[in-house]
CHARMM-style PDB file with segment names, atoms N, HN, CA, C and O in Angstrom:
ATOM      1  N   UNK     1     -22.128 -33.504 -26.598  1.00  0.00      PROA
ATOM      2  CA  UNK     1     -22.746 -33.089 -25.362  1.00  0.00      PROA
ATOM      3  C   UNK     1     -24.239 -33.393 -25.428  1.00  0.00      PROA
ATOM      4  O   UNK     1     -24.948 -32.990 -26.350  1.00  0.00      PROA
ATOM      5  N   UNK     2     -24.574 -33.943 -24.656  1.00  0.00      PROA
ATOM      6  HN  UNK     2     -23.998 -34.270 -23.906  1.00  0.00      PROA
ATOM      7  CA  UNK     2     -26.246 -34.574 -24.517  1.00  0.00      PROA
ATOM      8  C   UNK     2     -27.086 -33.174 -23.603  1.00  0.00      PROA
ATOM      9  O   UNK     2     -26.680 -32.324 -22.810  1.00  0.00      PROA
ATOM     10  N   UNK     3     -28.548 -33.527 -24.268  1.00  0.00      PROA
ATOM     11  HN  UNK     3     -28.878 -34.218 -24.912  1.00  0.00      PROA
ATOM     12  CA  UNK     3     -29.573 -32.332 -23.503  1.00  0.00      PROA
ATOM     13  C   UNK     3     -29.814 -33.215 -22.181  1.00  0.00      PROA
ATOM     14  O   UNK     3     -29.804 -34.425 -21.956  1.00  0.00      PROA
ATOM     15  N   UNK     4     -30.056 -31.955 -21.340  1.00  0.00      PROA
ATOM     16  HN  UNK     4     -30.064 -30.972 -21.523  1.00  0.00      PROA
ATOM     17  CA  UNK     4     -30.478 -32.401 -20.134  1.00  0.00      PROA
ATOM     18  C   UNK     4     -31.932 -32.367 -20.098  1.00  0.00      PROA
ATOM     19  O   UNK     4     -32.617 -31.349 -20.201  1.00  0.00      PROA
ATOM     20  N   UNK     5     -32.347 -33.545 -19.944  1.00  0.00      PROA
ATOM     21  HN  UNK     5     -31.791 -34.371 -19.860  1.00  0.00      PROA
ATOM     22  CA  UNK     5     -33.794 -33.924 -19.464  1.00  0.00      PROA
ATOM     23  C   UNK     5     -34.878 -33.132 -18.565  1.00  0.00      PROA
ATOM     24  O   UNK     5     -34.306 -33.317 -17.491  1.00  0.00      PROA
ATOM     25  N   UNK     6     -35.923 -32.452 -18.248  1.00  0.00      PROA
ATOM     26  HN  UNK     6     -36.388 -32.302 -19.120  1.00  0.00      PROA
ATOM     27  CA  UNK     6     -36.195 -31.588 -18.094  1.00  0.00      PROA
ATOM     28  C   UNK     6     -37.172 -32.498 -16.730  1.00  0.00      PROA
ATOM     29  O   UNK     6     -38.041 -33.279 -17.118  1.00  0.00      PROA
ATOM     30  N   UNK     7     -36.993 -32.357 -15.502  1.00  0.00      PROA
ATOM     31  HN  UNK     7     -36.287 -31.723 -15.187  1.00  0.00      PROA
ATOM     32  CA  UNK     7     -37.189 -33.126 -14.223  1.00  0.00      PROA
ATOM     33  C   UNK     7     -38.857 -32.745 -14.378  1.00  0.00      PROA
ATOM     34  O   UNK     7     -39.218 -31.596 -14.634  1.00  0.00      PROA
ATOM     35  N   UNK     8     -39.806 -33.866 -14.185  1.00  0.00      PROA
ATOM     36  HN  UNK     8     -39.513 -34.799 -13.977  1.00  0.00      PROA
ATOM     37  CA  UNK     8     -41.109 -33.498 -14.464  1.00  0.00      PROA
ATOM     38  C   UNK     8     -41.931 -34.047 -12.281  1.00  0.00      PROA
ATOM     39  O   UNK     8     -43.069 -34.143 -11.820  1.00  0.00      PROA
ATOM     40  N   UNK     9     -40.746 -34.201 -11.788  1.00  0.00      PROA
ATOM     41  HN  UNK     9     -39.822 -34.124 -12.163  1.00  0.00      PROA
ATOM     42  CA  UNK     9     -40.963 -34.018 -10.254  1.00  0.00      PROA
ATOM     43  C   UNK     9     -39.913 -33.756  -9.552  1.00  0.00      PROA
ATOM     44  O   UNK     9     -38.808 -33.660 -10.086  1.00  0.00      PROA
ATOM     45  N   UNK    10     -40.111 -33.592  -8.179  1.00  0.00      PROA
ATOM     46  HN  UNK    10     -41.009 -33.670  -7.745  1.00  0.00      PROA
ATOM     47  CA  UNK    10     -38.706 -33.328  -7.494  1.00  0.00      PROA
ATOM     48  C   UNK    10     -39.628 -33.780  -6.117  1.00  0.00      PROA
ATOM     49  O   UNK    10     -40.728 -33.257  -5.942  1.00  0.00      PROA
ATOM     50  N   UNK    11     -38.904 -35.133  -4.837  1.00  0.00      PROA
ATOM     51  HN  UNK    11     -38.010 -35.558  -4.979  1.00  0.00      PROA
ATOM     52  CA  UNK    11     -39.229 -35.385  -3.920  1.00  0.00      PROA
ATOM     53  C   UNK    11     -39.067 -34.137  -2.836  1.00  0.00      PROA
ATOM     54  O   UNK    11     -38.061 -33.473  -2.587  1.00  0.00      PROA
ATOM     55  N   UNK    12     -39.733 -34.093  -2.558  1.00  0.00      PROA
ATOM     56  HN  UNK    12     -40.550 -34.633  -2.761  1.00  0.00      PROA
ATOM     57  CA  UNK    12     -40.049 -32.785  -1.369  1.00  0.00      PROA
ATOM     58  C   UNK    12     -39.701 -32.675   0.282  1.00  0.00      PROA
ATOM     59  O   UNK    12     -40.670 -32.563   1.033  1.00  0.00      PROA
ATOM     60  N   UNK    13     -38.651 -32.698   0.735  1.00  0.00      PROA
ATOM     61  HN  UNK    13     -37.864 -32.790   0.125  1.00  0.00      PROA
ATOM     62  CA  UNK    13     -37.891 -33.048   1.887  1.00  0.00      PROA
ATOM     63  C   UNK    13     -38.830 -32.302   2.639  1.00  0.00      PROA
ATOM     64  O   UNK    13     -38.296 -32.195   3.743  1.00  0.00      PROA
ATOM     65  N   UNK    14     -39.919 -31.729   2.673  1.00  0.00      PROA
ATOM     66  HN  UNK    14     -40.353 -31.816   1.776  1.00  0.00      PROA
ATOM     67  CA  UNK    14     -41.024 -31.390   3.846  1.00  0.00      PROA
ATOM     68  C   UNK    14     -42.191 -32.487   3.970  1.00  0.00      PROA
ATOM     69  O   UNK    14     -42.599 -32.865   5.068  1.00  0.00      PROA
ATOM     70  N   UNK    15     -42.514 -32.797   3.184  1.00  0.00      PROA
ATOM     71  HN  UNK    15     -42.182 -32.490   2.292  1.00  0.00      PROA
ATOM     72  CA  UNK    15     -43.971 -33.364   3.348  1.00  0.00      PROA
ATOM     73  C   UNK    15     -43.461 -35.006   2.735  1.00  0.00      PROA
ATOM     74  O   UNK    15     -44.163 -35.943   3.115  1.00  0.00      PROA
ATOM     75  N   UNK    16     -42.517 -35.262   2.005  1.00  0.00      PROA
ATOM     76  HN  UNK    16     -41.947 -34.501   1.696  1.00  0.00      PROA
ATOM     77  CA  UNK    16     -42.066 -36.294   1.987  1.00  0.00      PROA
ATOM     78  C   UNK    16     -42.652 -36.312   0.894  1.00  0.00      PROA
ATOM     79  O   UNK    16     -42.066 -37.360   0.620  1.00  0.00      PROA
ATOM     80  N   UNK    17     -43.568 -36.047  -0.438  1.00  0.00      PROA
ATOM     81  HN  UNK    17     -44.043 -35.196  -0.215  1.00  0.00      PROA
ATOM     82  CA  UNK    17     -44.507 -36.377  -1.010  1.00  0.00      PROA
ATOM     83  C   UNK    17     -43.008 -36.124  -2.503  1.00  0.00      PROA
ATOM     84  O   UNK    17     -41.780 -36.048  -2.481  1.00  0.00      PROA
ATOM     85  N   UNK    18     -44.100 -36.078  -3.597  1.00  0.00      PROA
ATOM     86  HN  UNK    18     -45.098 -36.140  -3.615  1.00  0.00      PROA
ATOM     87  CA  UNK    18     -43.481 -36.194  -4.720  1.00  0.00      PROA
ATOM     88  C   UNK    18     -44.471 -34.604  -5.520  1.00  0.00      PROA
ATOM     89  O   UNK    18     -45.675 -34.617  -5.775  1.00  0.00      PROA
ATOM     90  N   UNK    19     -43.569 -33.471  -5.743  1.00  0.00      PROA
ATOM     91  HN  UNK    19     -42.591 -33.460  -5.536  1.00  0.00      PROA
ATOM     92  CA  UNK    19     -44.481 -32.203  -5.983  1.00  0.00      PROA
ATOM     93  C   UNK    19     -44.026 -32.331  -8.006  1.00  0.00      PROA
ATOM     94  O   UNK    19     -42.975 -32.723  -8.513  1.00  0.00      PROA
ATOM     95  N   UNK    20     -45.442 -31.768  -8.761  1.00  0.00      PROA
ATOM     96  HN  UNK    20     -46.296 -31.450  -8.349  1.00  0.00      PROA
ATOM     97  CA  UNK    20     -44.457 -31.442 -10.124  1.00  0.00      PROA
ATOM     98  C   UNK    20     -43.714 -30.361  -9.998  1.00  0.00      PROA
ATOM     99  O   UNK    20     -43.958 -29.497  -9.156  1.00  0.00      PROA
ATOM    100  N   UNK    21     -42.384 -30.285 -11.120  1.00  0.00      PROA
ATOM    101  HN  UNK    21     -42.185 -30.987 -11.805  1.00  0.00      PROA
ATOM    102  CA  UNK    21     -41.191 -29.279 -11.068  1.00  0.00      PROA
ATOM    103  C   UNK    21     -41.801 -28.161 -11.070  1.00  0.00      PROA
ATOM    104  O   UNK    21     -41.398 -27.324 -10.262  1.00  0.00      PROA
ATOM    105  N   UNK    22     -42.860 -27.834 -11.899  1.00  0.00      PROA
ATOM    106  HN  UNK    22     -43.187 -28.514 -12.555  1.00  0.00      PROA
ATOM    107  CA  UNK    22     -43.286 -26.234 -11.832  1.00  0.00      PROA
ATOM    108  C   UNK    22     -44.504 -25.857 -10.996  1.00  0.00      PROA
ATOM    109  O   UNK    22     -45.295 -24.953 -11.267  1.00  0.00      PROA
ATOM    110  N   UNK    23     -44.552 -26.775  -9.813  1.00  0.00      PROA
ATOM    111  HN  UNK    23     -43.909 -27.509  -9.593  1.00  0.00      PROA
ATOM    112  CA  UNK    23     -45.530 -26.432  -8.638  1.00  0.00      PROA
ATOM    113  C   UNK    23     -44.570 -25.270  -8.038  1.00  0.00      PROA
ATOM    114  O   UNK    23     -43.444 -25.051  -8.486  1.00  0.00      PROA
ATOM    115  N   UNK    24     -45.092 -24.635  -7.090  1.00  0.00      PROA
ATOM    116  HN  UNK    24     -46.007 -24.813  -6.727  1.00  0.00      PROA
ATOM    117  CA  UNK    24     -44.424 -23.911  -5.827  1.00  0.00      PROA
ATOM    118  C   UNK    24     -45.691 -23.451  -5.071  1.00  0.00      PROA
ATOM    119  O   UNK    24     -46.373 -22.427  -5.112  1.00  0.00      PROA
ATOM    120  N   UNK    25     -45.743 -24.580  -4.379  1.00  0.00      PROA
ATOM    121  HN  UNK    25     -45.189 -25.412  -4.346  1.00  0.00      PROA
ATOM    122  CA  UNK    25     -47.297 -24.334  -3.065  1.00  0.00      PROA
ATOM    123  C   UNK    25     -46.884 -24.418  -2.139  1.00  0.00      PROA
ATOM    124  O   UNK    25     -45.788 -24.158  -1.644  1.00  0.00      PROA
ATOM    125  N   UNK    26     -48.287 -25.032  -1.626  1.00  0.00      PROA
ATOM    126  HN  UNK    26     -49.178 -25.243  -2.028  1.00  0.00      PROA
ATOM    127  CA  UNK    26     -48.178 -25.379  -0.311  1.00  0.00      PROA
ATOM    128  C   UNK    26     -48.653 -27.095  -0.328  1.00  0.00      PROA
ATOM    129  O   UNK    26     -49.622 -27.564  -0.924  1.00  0.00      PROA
ATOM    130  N   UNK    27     -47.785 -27.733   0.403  1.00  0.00      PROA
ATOM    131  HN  UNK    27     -46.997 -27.352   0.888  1.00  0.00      PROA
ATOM    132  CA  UNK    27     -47.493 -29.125   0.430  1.00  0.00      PROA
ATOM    133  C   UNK    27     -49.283 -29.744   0.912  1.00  0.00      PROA
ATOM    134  O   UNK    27     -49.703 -30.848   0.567  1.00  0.00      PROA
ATOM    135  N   UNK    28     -49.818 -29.078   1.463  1.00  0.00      PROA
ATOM    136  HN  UNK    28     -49.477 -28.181   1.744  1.00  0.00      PROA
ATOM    137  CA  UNK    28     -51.179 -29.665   2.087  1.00  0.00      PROA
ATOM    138  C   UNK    28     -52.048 -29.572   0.655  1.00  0.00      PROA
ATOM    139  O   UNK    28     -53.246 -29.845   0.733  1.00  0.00      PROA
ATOM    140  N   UNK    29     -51.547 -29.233  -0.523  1.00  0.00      PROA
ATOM    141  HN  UNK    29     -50.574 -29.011  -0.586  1.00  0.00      PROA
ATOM    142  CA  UNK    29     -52.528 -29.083  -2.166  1.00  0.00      PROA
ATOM    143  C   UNK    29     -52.626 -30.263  -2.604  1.00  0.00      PROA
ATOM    144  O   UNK    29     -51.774 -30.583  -3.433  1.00  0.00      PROA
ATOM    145  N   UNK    30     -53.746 -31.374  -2.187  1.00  0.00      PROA
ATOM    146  HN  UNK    30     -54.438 -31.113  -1.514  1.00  0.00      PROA
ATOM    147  CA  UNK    30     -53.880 -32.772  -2.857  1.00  0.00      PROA
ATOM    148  C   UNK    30     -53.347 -32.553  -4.365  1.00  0.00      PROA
ATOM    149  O   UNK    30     -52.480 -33.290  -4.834  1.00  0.00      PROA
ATOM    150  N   UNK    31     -53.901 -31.532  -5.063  1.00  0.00      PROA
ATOM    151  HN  UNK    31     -54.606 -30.934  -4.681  1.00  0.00      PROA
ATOM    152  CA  UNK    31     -53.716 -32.024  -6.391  1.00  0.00      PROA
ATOM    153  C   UNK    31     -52.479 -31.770  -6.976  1.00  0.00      PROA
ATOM    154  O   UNK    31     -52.275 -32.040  -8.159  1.00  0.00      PROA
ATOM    155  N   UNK    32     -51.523 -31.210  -6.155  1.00  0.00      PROA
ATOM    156  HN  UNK    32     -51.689 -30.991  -5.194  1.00  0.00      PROA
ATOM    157  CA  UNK    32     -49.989 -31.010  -6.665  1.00  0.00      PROA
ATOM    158  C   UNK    32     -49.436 -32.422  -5.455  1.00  0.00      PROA
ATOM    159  O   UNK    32     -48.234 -32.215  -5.288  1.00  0.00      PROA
ATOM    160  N   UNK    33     -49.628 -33.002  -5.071  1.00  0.00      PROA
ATOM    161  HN  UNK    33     -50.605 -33.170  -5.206  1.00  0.00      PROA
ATOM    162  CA  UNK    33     -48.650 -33.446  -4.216  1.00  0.00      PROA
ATOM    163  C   UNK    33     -48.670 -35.648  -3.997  1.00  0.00      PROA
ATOM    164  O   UNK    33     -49.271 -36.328  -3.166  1.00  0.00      PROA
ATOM    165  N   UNK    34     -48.096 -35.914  -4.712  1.00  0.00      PROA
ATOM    166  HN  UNK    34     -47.608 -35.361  -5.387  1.00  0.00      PROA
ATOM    167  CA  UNK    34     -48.309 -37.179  -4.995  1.00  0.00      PROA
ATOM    168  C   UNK    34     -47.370 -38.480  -3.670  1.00  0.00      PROA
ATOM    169  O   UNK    34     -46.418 -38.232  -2.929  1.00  0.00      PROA
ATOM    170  N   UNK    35     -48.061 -39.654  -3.826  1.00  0.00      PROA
ATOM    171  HN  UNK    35     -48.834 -39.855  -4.427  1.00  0.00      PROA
ATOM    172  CA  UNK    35     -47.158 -40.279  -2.597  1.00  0.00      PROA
ATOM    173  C   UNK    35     -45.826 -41.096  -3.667  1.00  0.00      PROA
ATOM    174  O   UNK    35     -44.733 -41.467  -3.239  1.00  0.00      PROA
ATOM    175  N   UNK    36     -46.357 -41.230  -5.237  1.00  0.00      PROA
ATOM    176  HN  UNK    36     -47.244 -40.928  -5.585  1.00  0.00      PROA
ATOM    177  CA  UNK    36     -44.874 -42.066  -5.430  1.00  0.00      PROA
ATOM    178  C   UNK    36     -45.308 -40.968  -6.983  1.00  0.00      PROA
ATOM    179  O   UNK    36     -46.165 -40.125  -7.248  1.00  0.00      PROA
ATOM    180  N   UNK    37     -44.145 -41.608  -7.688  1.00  0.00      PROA
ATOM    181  HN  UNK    37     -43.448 -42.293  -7.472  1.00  0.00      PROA
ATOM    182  CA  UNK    37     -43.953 -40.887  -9.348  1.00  0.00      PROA
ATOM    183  C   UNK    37     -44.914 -41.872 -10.234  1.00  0.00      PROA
ATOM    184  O   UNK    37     -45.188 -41.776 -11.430  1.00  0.00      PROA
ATOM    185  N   UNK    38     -45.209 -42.549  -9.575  1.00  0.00      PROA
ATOM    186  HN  UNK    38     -44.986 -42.628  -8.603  1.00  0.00      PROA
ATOM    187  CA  UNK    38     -45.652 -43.780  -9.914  1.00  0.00      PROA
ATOM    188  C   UNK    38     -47.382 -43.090 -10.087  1.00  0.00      PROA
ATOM    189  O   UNK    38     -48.140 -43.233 -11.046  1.00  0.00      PROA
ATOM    190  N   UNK    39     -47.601 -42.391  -8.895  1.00  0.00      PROA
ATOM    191  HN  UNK    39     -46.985 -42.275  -8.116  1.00  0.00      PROA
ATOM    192  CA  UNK    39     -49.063 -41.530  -9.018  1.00  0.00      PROA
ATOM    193  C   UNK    39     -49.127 -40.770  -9.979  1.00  0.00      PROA
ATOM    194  O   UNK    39     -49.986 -40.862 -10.856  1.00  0.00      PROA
ATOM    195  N   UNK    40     -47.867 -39.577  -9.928  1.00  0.00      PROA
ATOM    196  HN  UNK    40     -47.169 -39.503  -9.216  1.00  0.00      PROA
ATOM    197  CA  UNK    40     -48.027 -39.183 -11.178  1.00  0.00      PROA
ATOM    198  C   UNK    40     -48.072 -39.271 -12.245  1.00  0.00      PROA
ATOM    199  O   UNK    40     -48.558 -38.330 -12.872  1.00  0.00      PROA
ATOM    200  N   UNK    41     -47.654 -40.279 -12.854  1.00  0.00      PROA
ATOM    201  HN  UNK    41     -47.259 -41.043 -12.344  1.00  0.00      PROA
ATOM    202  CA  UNK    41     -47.349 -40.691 -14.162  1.00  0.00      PROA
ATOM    203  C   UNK    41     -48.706 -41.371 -14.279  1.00  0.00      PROA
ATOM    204  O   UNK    41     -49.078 -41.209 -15.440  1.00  0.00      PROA
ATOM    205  N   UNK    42     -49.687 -42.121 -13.525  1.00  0.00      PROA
ATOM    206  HN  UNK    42     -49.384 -42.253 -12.581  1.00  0.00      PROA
ATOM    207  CA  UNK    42     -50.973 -42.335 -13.784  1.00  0.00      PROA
ATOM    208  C   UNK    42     -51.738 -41.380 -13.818  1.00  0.00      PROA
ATOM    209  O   UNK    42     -52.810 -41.257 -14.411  1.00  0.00      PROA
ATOM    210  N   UNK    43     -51.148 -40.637 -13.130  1.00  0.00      PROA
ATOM    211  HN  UNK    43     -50.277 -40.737 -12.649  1.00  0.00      PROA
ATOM    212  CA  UNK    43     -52.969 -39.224 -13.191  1.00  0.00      PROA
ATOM    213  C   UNK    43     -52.259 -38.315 -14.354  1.00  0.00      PROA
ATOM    214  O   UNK    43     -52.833 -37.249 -14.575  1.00  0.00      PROA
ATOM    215  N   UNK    44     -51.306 -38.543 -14.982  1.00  0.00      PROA
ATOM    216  HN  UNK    44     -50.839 -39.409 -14.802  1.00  0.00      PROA
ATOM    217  CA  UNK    44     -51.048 -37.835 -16.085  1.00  0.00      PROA
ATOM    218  C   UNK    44     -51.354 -38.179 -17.552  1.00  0.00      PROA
ATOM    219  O   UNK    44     -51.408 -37.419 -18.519  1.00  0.00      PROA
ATOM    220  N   UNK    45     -51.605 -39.966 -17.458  1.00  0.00      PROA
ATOM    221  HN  UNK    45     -51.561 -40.583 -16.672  1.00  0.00      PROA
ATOM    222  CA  UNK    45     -51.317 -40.490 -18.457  1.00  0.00      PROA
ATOM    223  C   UNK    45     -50.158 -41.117 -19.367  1.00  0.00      PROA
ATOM    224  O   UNK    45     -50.227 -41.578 -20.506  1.00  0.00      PROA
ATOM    225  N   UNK    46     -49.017 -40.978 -18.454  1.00  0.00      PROA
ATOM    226  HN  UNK    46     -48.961 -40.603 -17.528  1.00  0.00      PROA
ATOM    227  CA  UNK    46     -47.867 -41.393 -18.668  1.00  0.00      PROA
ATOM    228  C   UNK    46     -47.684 -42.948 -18.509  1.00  0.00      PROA
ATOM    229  O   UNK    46     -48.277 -43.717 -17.752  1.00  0.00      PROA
ATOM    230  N   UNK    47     -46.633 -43.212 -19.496  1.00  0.00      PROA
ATOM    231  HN  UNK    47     -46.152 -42.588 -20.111  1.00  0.00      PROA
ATOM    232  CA  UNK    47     -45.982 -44.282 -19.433  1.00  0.00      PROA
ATOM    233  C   UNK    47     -45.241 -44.747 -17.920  1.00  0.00      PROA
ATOM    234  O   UNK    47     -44.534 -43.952 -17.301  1.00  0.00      PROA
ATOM    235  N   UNK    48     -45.479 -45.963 -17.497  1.00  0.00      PROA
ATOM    236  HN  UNK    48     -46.053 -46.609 -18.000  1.00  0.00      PROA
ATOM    237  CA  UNK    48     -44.765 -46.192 -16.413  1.00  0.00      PROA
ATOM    238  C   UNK    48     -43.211 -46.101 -16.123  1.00  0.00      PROA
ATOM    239  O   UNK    48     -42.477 -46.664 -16.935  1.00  0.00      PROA
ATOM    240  N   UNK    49     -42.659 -45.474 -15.088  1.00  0.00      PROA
ATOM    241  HN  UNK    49     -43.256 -45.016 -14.429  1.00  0.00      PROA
ATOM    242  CA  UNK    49     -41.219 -45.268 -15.480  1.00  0.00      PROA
ATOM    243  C   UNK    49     -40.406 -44.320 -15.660  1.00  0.00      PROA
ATOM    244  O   UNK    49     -39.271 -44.196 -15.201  1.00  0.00      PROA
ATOM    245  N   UNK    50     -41.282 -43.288 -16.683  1.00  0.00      PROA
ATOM    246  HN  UNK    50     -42.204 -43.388 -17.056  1.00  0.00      PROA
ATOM    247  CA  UNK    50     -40.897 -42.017 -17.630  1.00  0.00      PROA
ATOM    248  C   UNK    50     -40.604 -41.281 -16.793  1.00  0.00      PROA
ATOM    249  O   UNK    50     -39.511 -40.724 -16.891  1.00  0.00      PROA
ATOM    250  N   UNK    51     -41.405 -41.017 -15.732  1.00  0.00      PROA
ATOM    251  HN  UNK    51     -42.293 -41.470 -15.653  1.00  0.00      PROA
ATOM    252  CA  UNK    51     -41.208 -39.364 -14.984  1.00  0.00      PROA
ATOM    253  C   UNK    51     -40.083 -38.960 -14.667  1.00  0.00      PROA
ATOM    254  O   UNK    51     -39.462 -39.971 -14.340  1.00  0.00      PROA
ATOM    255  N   UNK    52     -39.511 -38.184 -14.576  1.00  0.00      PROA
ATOM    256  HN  UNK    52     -40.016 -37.362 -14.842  1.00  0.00      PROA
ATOM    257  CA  UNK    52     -37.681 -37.638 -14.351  1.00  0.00      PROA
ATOM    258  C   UNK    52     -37.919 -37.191 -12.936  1.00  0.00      PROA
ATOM    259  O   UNK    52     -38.631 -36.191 -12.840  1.00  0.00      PROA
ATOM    260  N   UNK    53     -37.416 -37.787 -11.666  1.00  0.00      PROA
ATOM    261  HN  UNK    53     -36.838 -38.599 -11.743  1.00  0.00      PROA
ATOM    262  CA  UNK    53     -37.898 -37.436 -10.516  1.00  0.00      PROA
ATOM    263  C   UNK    53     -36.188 -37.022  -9.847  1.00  0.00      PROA
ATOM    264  O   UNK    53     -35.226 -37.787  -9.911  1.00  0.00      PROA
ATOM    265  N   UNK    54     -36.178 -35.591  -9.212  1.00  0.00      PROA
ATOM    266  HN  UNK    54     -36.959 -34.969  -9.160  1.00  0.00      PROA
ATOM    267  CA  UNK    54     -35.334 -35.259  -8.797  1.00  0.00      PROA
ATOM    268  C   UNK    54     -35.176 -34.314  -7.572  1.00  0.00      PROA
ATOM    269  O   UNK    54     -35.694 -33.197  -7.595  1.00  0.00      PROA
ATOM    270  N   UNK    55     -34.237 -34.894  -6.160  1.00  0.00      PROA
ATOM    271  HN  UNK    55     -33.816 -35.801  -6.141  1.00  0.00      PROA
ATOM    272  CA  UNK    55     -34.269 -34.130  -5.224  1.00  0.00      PROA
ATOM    273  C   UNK    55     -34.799 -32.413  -4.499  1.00  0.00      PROA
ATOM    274  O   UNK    55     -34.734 -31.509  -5.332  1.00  0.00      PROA
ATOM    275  N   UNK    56     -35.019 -32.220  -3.850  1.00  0.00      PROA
ATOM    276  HN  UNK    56     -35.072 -32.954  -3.173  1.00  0.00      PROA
ATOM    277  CA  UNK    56     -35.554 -30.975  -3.174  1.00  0.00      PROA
ATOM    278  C   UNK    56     -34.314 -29.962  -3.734  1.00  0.00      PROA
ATOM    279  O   UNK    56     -34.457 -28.952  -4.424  1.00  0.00      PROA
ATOM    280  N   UNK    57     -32.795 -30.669  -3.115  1.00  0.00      PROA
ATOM    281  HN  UNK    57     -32.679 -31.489  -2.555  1.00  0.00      PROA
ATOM    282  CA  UNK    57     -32.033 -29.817  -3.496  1.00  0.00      PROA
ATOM    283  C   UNK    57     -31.819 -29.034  -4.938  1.00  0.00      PROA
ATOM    284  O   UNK    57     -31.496 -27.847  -4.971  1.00  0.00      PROA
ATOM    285  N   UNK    58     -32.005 -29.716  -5.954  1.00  0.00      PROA
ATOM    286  HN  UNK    58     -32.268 -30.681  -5.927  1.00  0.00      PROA
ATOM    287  CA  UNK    58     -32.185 -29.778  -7.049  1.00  0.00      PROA
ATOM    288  C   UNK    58     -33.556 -28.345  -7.163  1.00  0.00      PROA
ATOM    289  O   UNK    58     -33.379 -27.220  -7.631  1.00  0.00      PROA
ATOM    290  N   UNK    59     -34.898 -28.936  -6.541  1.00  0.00      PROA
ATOM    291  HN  UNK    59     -35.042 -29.850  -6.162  1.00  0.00      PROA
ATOM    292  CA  UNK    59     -35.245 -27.868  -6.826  1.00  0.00      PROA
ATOM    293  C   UNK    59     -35.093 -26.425  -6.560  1.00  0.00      PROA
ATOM    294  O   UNK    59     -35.370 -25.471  -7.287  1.00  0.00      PROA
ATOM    295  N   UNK    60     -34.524 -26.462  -5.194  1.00  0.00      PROA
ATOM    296  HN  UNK    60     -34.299 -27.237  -4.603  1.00  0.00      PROA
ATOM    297  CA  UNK    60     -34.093 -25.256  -4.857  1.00  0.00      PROA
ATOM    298  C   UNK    60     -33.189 -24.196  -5.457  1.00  0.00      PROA
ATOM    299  O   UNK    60     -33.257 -22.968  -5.517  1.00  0.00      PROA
ATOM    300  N   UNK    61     -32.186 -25.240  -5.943  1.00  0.00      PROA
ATOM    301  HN  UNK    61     -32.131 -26.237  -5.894  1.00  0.00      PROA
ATOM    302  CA  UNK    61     -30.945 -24.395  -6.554  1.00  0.00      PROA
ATOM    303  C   UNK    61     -31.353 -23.723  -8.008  1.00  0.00      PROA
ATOM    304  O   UNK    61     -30.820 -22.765  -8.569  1.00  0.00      PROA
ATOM    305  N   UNK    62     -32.554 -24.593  -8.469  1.00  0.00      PROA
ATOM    306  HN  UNK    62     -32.987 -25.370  -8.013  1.00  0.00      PROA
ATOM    307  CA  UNK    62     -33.150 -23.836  -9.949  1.00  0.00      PROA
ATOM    308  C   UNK    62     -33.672 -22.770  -9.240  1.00  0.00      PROA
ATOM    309  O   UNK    62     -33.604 -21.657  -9.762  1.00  0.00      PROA
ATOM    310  N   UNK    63     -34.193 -22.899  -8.122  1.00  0.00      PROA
ATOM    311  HN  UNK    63     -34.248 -23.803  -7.698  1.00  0.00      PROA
ATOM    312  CA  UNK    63     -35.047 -21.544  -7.721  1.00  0.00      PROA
ATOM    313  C   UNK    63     -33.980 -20.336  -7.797  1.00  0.00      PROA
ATOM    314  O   UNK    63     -33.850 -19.316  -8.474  1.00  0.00      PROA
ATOM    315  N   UNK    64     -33.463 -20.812  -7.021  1.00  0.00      PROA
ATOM    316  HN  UNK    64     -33.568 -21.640  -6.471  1.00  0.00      PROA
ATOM    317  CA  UNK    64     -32.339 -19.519  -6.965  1.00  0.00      PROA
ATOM    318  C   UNK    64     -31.458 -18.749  -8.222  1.00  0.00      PROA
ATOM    319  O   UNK    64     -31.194 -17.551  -8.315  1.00  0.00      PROA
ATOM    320  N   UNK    65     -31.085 -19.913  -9.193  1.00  0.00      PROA
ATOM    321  HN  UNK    65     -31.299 -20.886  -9.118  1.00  0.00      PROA
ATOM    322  CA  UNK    65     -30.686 -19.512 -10.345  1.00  0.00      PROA
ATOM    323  C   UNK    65     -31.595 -18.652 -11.127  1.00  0.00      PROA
ATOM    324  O   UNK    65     -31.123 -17.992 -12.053  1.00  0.00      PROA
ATOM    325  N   UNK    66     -32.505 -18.610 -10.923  1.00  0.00      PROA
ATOM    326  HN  UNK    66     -32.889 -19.146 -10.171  1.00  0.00      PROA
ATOM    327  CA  UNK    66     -33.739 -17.581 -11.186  1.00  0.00      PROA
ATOM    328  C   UNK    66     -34.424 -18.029 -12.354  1.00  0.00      PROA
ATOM    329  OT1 UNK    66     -35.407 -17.414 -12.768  1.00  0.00      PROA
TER     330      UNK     66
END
């Protein structure tokens, strides 16, 4: 059984933008809210590629799982 990868964005079905997994704002926060993964992974210092980018739904349902 393999670890599950730990999503370091999730695309944001409001603002369209790309938020990190452990944001929970407000979508108008330049500095949480990116236009590709591609931003983030530069303003992070990341390797191109790397970021684990995963749906709104996705984030929601972690929300709820608590």
């Amino acid at each position: 059984m393999g670890t599950k990868t730990m999503p370091h964005l999730y695309e944001c079905g409001i603002c369209d933008g790309y938020h990190p997994w452990t944001w929970n704002g407000d979508c108008r926060d330049d500095a949480n809210r990116f236009g590709a993964p591609e931003d983030y992974e530069d303003a992070r210092g990341m390797e191109r590629g790397t970021a684990v980018v995963v749906g709104m739904s996705e984030r929601v349902a972690a929300d709820e799982e608590g």
